[in-house]
N, C-alpha and C positions, 0 to 999 in steps of 0.2 A: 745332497739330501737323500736320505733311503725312501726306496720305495714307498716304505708305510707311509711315512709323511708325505711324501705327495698325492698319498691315495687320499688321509685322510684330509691334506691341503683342499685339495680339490672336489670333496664331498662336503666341506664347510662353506664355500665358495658356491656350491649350489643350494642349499637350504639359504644363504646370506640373500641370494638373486632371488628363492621363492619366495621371503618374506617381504621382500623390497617390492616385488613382482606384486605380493596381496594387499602390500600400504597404499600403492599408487591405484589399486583399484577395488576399494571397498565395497563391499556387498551392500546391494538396495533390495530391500525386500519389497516383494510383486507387494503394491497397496489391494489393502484386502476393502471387498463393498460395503462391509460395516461404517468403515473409518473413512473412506472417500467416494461416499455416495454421491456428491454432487458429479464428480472425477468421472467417475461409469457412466453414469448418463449423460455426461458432455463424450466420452468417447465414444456411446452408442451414436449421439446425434452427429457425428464429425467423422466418423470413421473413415469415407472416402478422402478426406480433404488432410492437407498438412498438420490441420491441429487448430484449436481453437482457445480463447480464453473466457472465462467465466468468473463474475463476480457476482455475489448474491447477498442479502442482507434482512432481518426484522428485525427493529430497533425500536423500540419505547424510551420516548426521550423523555427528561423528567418533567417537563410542561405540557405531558402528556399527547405530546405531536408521537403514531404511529408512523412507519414507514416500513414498506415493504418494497423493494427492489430486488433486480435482477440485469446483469447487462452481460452479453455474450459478443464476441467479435473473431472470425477469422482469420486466424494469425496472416494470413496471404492480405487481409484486408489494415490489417496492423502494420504490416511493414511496407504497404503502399502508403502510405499516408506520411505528410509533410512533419512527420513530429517538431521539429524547432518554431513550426507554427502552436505547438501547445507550450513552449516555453514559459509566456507571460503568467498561464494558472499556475504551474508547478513553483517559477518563480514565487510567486503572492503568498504562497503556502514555505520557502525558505525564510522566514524570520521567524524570529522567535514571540516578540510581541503577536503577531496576526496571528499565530497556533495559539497562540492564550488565548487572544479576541475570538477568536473560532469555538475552544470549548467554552469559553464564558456564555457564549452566544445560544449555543446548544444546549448549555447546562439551561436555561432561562433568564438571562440577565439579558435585557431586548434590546437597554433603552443607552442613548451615549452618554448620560446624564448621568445612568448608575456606573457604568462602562468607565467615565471618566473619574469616581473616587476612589479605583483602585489605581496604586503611585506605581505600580507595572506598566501602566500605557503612557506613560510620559505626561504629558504636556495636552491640552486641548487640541491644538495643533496637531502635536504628533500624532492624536489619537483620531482625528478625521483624516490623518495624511493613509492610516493604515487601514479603516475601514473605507475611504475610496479606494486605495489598492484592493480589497476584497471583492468589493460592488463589481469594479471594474473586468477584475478577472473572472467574474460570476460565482464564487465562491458564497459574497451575500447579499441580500436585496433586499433594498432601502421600504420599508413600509410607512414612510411619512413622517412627521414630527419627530424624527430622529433615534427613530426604530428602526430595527437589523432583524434579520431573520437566516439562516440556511437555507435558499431553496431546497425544496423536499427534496427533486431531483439530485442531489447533492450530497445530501445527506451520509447513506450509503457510499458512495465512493469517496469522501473525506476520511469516512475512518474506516477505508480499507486500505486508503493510503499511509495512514497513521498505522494501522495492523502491517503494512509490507515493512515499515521501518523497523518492527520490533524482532 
């Protein structure tokens, strides 16, 4: 091979390596405090420590139930923690019926009665088999005569869980 071409060999072979070099490591732009205000001031409050996570939420549900929540946890306190002991709730929340029972529930349909004339929830049976799964996992709470509800407490981190999956 003449010179040229291995000069120009070898100068293709380095721009080939910078772009490979810039694919595998894409630019993240510094988040600006406009766009991630809560972000700033969880890093103001954490600064010392490995880092924290922060959920927050106001929600006006259409039965006119407000909720305002907020739940912050230290990632060092995060990753002490027994997670397969939270299996049973995230389970309760894997089927597809009980995500429907859930916004149904949210949306304002309380009662198992109304719950039960939609042919989505199966069977009478099936459809107590799954709001005990709910109860159970504290997801919802039983109000008597076969009323459901979201505890408040809940509320907010149900569909933040639903916002991580989008």
């Amino acid at each position: 091979m003449p010179d040229d071409l291995h000069e120009r060999l070898a100068a293709l072979e380095r721009v080939v390596a910078d772009l490979v070099g810039q694919a595998q490591q894409p630019a993240v732009p510094e988040p600006s405090a406009d766009t991630y205000w809560a972000l700033y001031g969880l890093r103001d409050r954490v600064a010392e420590t490995t880092g924290a996570v922060l959920y927050t939420g106001t929600v006006d549900l259409p039965t006119g139930e407000h909720y305002d929540w907020q739940y912050a946890r230290h990632l060092d306190d995060l990753l002490a923690l027994d997670w397969p002991e939270h299996a049973s709730a995230l389970a309760a929340l894997g089927n597809p019926v009980r995500l429907r029972l859930l916004r149904k529930i949210l949306g304002g349909t309380r009662s198992a009665a109304e719950l039960g004339e939609d042919p989505d929830f199966g069977t009478t049976g099936q459809l107590y088999h799954h709001l005990r799964q709910l109860v159970a996992a504290g997801w919802l709470r039983t109000l008597g005569r076969g009323q459901y509800t979201v505890p408040g407490d809940r509320v907010v981190p149900l569909l933040v869980i639903i916002a991580a999956t989008l």
